[in-house]
RODODREN-252932 format. One line per 10 residues: number of its first residue (from 1); for each residue x, y, z of C-alpha. Coordinates in nm, 4 decimals. Each point is the difference from the previous one (the first is absolute). Layout:
<sites>
NUM> X,Y,Z | ...
</sites>
This chain:
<sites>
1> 3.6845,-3.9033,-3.9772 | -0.1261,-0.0390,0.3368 | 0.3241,0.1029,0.1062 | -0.0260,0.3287,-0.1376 | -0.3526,0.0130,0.1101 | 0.0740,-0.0514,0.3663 | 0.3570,0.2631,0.0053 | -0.2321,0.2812,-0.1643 | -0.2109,-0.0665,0.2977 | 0.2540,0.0370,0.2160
11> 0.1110,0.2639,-0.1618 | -0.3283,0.1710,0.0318 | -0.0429,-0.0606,0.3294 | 0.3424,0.1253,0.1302 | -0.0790,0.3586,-0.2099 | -0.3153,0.0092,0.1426 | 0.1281,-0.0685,0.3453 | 0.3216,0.2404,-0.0440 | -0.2809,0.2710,-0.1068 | -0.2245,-0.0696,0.2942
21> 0.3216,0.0321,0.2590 | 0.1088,0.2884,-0.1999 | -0.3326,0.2204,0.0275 | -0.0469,0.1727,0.3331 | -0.2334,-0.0759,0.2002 | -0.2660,0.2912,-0.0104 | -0.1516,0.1724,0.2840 | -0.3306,-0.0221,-0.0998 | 0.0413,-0.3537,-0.0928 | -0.0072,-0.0188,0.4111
31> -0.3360,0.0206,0.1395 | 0.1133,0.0599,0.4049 | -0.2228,-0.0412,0.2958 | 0.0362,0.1948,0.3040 | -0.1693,-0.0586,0.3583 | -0.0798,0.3247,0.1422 | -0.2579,0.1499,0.2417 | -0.1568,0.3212,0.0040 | 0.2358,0.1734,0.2244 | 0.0278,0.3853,-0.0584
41> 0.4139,-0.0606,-0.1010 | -0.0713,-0.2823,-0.2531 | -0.2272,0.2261,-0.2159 | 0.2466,0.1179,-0.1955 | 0.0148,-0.3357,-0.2035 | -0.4025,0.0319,0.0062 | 0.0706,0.3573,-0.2259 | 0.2670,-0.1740,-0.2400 | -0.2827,-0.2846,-0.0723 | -0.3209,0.2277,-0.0348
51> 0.1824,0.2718,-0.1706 | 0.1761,-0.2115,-0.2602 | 0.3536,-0.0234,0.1395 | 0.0644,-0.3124,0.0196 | -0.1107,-0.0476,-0.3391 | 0.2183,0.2462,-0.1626 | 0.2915,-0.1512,0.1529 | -0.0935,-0.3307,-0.1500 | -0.1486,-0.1830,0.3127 | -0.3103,-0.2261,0.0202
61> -0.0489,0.0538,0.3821 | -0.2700,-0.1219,0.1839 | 0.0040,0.1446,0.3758 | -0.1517,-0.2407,0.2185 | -0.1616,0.0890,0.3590 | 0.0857,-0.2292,0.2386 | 0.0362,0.0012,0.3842 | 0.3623,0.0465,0.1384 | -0.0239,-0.3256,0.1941 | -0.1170,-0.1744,-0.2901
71> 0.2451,0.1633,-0.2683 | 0.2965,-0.2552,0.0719 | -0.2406,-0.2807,-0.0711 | -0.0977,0.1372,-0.3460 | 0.3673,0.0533,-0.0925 | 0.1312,-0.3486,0.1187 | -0.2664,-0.1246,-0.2416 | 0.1021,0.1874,-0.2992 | -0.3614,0.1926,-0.0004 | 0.2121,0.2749,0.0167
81> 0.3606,0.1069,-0.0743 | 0.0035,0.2994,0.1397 | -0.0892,0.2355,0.3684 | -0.0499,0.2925,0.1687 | 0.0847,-0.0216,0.3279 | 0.1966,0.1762,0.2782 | 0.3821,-0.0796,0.0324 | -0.0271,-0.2063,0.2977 | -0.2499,-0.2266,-0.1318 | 0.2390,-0.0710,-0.2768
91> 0.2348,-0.1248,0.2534 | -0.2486,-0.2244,0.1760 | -0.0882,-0.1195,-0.3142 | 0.3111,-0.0890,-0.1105 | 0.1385,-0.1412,0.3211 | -0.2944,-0.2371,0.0419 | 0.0232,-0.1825,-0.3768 | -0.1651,0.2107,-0.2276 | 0.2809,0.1954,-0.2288 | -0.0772,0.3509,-0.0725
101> 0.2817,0.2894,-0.1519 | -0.0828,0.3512,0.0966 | 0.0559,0.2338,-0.3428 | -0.1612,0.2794,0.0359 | -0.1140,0.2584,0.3686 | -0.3682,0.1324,-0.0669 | -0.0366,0.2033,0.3290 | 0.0333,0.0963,0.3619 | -0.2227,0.0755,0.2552 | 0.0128,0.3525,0.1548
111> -0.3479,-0.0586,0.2649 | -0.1755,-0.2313,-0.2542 | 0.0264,-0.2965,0.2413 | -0.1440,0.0552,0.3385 | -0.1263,-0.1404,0.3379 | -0.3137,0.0898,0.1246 | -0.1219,-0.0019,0.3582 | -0.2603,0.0639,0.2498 | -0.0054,0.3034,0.1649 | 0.1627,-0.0798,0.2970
121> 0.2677,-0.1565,-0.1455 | 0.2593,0.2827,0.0677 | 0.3174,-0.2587,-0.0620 | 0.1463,-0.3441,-0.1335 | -0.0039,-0.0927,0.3593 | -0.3842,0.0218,0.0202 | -0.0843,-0.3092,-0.2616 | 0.1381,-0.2263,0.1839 | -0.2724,-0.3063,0.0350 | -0.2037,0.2626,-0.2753
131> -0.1376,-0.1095,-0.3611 | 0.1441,0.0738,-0.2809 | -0.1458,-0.0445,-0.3319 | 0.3025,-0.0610,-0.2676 | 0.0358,-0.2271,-0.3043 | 0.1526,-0.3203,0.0389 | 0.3871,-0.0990,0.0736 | 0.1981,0.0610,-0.3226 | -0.1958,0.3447,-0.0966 | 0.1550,0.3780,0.0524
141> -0.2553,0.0437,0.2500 | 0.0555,-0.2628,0.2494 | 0.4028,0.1240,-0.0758 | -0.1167,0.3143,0.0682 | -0.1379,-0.0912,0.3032 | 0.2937,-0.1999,0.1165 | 0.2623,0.2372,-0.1030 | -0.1941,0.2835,0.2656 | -0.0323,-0.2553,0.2521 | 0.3459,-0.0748,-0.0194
151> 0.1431,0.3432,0.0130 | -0.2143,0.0652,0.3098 | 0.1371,-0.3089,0.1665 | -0.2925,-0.1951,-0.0485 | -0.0863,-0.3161,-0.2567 | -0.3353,-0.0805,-0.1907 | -0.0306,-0.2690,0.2761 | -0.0599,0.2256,0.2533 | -0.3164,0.1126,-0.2225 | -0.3413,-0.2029,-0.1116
161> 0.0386,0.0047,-0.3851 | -0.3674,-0.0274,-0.1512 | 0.1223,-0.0952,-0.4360 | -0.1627,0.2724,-0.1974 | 0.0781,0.1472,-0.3278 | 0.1155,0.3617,-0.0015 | -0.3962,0.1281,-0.0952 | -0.1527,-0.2332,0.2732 | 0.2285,0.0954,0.2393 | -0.1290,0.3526,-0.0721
171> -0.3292,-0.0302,-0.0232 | -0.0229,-0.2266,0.3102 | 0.1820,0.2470,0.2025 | -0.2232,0.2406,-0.1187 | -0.3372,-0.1548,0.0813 | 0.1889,-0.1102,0.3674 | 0.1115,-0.2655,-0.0425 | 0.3540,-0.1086,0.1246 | 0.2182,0.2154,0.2202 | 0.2590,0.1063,-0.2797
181> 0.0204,-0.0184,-0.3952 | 0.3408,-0.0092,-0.1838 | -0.1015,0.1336,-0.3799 | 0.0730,0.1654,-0.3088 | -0.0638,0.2594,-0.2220 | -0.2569,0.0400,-0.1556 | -0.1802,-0.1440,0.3439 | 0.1969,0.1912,0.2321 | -0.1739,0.2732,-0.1270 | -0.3208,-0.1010,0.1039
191> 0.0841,-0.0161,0.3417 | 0.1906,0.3705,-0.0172 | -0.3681,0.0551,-0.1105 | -0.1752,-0.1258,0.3127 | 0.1984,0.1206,0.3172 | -0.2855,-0.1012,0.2301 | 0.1503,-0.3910,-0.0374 | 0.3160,0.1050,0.1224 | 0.3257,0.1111,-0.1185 | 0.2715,-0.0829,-0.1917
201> 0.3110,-0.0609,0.2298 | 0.2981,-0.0454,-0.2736 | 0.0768,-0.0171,-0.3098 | 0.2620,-0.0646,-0.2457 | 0.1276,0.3432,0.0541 | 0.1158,-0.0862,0.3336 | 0.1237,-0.3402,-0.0538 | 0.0919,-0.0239,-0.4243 | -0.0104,-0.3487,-0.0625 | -0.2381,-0.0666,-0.2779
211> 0.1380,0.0476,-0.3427 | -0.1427,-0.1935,-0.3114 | 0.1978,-0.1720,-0.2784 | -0.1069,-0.2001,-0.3232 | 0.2108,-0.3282,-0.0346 | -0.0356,-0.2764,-0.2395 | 0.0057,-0.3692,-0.0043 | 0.4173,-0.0408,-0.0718 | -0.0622,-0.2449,-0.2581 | -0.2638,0.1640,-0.1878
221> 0.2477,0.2737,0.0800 | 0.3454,-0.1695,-0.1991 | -0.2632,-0.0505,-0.3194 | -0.1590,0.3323,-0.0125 | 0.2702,0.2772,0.0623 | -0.1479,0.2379,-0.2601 | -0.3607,-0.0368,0.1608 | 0.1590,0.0552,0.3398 | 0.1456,0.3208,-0.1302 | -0.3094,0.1138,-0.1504
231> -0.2080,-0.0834,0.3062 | 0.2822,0.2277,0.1831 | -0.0073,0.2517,-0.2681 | -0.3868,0.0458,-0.0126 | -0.0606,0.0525,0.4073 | 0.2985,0.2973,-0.0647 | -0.2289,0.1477,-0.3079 | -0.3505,-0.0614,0.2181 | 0.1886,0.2352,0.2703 | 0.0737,0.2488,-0.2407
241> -0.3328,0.0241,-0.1127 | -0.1484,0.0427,0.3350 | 0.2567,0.3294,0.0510 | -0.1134,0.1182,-0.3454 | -0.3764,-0.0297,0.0606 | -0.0446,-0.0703,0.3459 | -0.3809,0.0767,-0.0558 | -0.0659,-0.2989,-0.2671 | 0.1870,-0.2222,0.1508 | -0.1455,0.0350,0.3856
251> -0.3028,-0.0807,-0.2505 | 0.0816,-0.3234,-0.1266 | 0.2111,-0.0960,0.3018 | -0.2995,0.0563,0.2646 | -0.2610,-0.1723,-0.2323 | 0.1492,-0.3587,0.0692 | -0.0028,0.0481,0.3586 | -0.3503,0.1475,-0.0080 | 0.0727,0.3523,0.0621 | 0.0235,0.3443,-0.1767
261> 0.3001,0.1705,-0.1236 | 0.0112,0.2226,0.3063 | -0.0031,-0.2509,0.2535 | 0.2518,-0.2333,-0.1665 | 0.2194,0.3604,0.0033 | -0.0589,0.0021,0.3835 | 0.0584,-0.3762,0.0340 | 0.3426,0.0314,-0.1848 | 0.1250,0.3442,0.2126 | 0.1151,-0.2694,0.2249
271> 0.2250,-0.1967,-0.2129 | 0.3182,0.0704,-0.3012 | -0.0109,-0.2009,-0.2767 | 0.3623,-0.0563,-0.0849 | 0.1311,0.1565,-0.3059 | 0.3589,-0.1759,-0.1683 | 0.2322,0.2233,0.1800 | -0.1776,-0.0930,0.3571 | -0.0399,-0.3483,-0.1252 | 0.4043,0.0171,-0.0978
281> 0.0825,0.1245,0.3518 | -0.2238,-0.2620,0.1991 | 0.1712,-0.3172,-0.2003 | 0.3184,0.1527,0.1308 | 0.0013,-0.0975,0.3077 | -0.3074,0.1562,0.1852 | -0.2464,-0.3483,-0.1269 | 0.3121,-0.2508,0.0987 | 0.0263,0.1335,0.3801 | -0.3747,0.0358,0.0286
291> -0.0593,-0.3662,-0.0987 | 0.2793,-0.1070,0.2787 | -0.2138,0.1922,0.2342 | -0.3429,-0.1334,-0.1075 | 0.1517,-0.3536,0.0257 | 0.0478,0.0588,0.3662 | -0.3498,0.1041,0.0753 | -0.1438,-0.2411,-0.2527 | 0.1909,-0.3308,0.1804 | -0.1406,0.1480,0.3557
301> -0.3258,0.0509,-0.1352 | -0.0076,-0.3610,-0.0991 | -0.0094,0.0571,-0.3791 | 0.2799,-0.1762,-0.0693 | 0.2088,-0.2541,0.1525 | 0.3699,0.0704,-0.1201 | 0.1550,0.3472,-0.1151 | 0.0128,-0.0550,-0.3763 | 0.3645,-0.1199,-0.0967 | 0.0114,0.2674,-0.3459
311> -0.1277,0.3453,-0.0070 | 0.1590,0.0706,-0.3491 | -0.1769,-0.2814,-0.1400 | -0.3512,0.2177,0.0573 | 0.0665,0.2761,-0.1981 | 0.1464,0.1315,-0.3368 | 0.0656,0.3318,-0.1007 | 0.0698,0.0108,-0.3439 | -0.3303,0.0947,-0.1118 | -0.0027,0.3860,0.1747
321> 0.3474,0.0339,-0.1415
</sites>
């Protein structure tokens, strides 16, 4: 009898664990959170939150805003499974312990990065010994910075870095404070808006090096293929919704970062989000040679010790297939 009793339990238990391995696991079973910051390319993910997206598709996302320097921590501790961040990050990232795989391209800069100067400033040359206000080691910015340097013979150690996020950076340079300012958009802007602080002296249109990715933690990654592809899937749908109405979308976009529709428009004129085709092209080869090159400037910069020993293991294109 007890026999019997204890095989139907078995038998019982192996349906009901053949019917659990059996039933796919759901998208919106998945609840996915996603360090961001209010950068002017990321917004795009803002619009597929606030305007349902992500919920259609079958995601619980929470987007998270957390400093770049800071983002690696809150993915190493699982608080996290998922960033925004620019490609080269990824890479430092990676090569210094914390595993990351690149799936889908969000955007690049066309002038939405920028170093600002002093008036008198007329070249690279001239901040030698100056101050620069830039966000820590590990951030686009203080790549930014080193990736300018570099190309006009120079290193970051030939500068006095001051660590300030992108909007201090601004609004210190601003006020007068600090010789230079490496920033973003939308606080780029602001100092495009007050030429008697100085000037901007480059930008990403004369040296293209910041481009942003979203990449996930790989083993969050393994379990959750379907909520990877709907993550991809639902930044694609958020970009067709800002060609169809531009106007409502500037809208919600601008409203996280504290401005109106018409100045988020203005903000984003200096950036392309990346739509599947461009996204297709850039994991073809264009993202593997950039990361090679970012390596370089990233182990002279100090931001790594090594050159990583895998690119292919930071990035996985079969979700803008």
């Amino acid at each position: 009898m007890s026999r019997t009793v204890v095989k139907m339990t078995s038998l019982a238990a192996v349906v009901a664990g053949a019917a659990l391995l059996s039933t796919p696991v759901q998208a919106q079973e998945t609840k996915v959170a996603l360090g961001m910051s209010g950068w002017t390319g990321f917004a795009p993910l803002t619009l597929a939150d606030k305007a349902g997206i992500f919920k259609k598709n079958g995601l619980d996302v929470e987007l998270k805003m957390i400093p770049q320097k800071d983002r690696h921590l809150a993915l190493a501790s699982k608080a996290i499974q998922c960033a925004a961040t620019t490609v080269e990050t990824h890479v430092a990232w990676n090569t210094n312990g914390v595993p990351i795989v690149q799936i889908f391209q969000m955007d690049k800069s066309y002038g939405a990065d920028g170093l600002a100067v002093r008036g008198d400033v007329k070249g690279f040359a001239d901040l030698k010994g100056k101050t620069v206000g830039v966000s820590a080691p590990g951030t686009a910015p203080y790549f930014g910075l080193a990736w300018m340097l570099s190309k006009n013979g120079m290193s970051v150690k030939d500068v006095k870095i001051v660590s300030l996020e992108p909007q201090p950076a601004a609004q210190a340079f601003i006020s007068g404070q600090n010789d230079a300012a490496f920033t973003y958009e939308p606080y780029l802007s602001s100092v495009r808006a007050n030429p008697q602080a100085g000037k901007i002296l480059a930008t990403t249109l004369d040296y293209p090096m910041v481009m942003d990715t979203v990449g996930c933690d790989p083993a969050w990654l393994k379990a959750n293929p379907k909520a990877a592809q709907a993550l991809a899937n639902s930044y694609f749908e958020a970009l067709d919704m800002i060609k169809s109405d531009p106007a409502k979308s500037y809208e919600i976009m601008g409203a996280a970062v504290k401005q109106s529709g018409e100045a988020f428009g203005k903000s984003a004129s200096y950036l392309r989000w990346q739509d599947k085709a461009a996204n297709q092209k850039f994991f073809a080869g264009e993202m593997q040679q950039f990361m090679k090159d970012a390596a370089a400037i990233l182990l002279e910069a100090g931001v790594i010790r090594k050159l990583p020993d895998n690119y292919s293991a930071m990035y996985d294109d079969r979700f803008i297939k």
